[in-house]
Structure formats: C-alpha cells, structure tokens
ROSE-4610 file (N, C-alpha, C; in Angstrom, 1 decimal, always signed):
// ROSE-4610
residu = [X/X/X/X/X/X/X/X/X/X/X/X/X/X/X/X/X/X/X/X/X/X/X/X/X/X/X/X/X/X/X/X/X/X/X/X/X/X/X/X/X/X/X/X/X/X/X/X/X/X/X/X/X/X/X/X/X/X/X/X/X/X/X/X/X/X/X/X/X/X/X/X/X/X/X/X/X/X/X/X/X/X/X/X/X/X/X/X/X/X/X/X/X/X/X/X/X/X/X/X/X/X/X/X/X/X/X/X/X/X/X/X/X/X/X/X/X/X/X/X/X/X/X/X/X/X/X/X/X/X/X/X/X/X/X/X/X/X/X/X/X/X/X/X/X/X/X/X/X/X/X/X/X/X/X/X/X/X/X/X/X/X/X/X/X/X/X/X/X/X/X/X/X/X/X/X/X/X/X/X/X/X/X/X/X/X/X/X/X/X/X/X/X/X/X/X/X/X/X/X/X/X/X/X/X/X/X/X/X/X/X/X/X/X/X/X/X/X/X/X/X/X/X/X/X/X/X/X/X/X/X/X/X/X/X/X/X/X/X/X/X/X/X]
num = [1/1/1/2/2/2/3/3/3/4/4/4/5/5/5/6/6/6/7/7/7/8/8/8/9/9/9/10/10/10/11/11/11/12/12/12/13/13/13/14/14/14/15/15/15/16/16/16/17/17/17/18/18/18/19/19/19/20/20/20/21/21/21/22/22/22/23/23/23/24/24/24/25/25/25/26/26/26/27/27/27/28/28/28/29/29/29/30/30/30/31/31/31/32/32/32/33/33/33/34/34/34/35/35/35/36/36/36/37/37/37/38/38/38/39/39/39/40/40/40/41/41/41/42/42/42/43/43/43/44/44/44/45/45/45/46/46/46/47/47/47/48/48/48/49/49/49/50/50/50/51/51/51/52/52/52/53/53/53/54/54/54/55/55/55/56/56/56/57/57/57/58/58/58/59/59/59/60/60/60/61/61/61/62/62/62/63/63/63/64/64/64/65/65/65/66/66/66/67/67/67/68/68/68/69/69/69/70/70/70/71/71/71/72/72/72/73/73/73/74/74/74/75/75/75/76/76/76/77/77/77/78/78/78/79/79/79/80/80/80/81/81/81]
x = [+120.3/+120.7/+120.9/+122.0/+122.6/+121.6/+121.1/+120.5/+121.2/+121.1/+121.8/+121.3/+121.1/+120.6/+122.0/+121.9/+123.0/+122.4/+123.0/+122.3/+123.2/+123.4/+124.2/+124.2/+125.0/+125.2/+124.3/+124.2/+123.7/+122.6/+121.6/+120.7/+121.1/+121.0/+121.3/+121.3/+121.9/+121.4/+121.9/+122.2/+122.6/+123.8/+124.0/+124.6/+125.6/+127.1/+128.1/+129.1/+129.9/+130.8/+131.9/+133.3/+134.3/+135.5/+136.0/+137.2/+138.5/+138.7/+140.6/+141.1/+142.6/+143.3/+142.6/+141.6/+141.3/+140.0/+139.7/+138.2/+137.5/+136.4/+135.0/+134.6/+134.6/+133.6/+132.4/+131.1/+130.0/+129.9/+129.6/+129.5/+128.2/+127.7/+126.7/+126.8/+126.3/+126.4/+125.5/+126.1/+125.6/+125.3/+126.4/+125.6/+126.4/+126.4/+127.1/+127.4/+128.4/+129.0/+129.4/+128.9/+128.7/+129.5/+130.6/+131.2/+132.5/+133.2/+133.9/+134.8/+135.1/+136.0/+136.1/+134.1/+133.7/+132.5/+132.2/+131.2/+132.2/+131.5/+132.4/+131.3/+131.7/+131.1/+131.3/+130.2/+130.6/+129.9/+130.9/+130.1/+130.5/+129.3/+129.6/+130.1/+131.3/+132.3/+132.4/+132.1/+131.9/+130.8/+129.3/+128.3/+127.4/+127.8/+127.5/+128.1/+129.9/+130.5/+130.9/+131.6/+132.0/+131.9/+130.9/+130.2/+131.1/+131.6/+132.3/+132.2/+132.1/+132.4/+133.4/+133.5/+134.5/+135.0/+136.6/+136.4/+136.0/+135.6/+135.1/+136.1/+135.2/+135.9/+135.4/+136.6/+136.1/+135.4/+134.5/+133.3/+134.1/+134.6/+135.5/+136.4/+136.9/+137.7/+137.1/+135.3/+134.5/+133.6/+133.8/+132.7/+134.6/+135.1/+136.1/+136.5/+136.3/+136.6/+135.8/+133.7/+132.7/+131.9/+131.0/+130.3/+128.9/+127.9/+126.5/+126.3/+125.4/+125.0/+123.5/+123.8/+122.1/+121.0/+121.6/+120.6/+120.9/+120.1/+120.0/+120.4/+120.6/+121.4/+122.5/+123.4/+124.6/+124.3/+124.3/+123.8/+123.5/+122.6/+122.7/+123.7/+124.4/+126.0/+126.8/+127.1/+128.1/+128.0/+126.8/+126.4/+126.5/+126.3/+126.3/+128.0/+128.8/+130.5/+131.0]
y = [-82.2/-83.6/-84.4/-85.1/-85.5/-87.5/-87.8/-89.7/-89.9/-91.9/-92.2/-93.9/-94.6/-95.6/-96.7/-97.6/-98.9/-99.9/-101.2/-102.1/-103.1/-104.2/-104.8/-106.3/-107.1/-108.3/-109.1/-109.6/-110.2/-109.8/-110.3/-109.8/-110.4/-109.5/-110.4/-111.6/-112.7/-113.2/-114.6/-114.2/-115.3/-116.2/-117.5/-118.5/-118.2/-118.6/-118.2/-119.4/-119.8/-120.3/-120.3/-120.5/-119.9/-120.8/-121.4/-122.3/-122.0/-122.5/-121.8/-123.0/-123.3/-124.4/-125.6/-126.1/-127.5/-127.2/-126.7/-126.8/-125.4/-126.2/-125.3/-124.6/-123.4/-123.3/-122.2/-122.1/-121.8/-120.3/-119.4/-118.0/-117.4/-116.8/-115.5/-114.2/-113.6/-112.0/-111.5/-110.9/-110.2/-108.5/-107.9/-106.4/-106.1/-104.9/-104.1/-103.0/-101.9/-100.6/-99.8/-98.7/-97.7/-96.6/-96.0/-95.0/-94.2/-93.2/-92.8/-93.6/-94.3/-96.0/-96.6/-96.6/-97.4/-98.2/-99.4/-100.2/-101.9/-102.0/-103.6/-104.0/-105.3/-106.7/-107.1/-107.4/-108.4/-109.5/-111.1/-112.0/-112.8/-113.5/-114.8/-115.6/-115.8/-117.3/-118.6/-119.3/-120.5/-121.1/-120.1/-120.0/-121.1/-122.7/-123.8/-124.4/-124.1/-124.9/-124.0/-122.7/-121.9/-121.0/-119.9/-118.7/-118.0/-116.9/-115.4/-114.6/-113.2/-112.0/-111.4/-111.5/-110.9/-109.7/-109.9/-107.9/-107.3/-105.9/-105.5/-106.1/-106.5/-106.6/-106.2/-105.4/-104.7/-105.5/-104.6/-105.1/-105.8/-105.8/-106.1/-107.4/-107.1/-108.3/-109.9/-109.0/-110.2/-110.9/-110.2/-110.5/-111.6/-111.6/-112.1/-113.3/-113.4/-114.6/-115.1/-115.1/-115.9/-116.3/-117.1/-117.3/-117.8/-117.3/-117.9/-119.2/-119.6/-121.1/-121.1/-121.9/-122.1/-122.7/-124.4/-124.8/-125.7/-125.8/-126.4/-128.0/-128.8/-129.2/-129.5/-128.6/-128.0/-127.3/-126.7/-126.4/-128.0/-128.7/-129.9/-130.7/-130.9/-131.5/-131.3/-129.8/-129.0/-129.0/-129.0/-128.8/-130.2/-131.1/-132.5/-132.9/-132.2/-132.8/-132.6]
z = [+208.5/+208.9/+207.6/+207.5/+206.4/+206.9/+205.5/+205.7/+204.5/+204.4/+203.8/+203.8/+202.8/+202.9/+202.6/+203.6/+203.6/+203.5/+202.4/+202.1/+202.8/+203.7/+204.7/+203.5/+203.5/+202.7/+203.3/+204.8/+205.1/+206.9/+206.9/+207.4/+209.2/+210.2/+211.6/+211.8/+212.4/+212.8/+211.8/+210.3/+209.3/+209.6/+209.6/+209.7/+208.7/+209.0/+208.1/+207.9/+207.2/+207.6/+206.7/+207.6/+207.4/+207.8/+206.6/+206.9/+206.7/+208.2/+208.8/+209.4/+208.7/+209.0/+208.8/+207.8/+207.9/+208.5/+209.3/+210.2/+209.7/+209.2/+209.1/+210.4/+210.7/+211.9/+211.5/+212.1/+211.9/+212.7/+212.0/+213.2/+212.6/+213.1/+213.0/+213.1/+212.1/+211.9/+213.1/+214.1/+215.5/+215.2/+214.5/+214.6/+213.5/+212.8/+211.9/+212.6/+212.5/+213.0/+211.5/+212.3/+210.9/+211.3/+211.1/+211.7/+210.7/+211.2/+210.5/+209.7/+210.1/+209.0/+208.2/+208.2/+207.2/+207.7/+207.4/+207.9/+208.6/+209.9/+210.6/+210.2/+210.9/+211.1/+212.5/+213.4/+214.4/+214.3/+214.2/+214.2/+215.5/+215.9/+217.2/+216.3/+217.2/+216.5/+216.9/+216.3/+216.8/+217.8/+216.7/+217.2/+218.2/+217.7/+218.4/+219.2/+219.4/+220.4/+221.2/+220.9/+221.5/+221.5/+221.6/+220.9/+222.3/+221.2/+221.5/+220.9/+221.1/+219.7/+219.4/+217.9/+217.3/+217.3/+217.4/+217.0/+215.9/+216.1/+214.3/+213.0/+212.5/+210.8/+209.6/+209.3/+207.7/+206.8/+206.1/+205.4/+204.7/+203.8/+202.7/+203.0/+204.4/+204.8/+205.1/+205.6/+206.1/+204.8/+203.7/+202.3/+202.0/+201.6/+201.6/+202.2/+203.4/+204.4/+204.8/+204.7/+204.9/+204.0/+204.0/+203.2/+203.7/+203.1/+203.4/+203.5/+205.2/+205.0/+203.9/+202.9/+202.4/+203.4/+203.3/+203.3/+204.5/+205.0/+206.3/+206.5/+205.5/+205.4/+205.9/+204.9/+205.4/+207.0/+207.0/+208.4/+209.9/+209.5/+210.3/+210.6/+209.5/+209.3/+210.1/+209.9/+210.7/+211.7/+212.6/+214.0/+214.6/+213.7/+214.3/+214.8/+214.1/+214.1/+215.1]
C-alpha cells in the first residue's frame, strides 16, 4: 500500500474571500478531493447570504482566486453589508 502525506493551504471550515466584479463575497473551504487529477477544492459560496457548493476547483486555480479572512474584523464588516 502506497501513503503519502498532503499538506491542504487552508484548514475546513476557513472563511475566504474573493472579489468578482466589484463585490467581495465570503465562502468557506467545505472539503478537499484527492484523486487521479490532482487535489480540488470545494467551497460554500456565499457562505452568509446565499450558501451553495461549488464545483471542484483546481488547487492552483483556488490559491489564485481566494484569500484568507484574518481577522474578524474584516470578517464583521463583510457579514454586516
């Protein structure tokens, strides 16, 4: 049996956000997929107004197009708008 240790960018569950056309929206990292492909991403989108899941997205595509919420903060702000 072949193991193999994966280190994920961000841990379940982490607050993200990702601005498309003008609007900030806030999603959450829901699960990772590990398979012949490579490694996805599925996040809930639009985790406080309109939470849905994404389809998989390449690791690379999603390190690219999100960013970590720090600080709660930021985080309050957003949720308030």
């Amino acid at each position: 049996m072949n193991s193999f240790n994966v280190v994920f960018p961000y841990p379940i569950g982490t607050y993200l956000s990702k601005e498309e056309d003008g609007t900030v929206h806030i999603d959450q990292v829901n699960q990772y997929i590990i398979d012949a492909k490579g490694i996805s991403v599925i996040v809930m989108l639009d985790v406080f107004t309109s939470p849905r899941p994404s389809t998989p997205i390449e690791l690379e595509a999603f390190m690219n197009n999100w960013e970590e919420l720090k600080q709660t903060e930021d985080l309050d702000y957003l949720i308030k708008r």
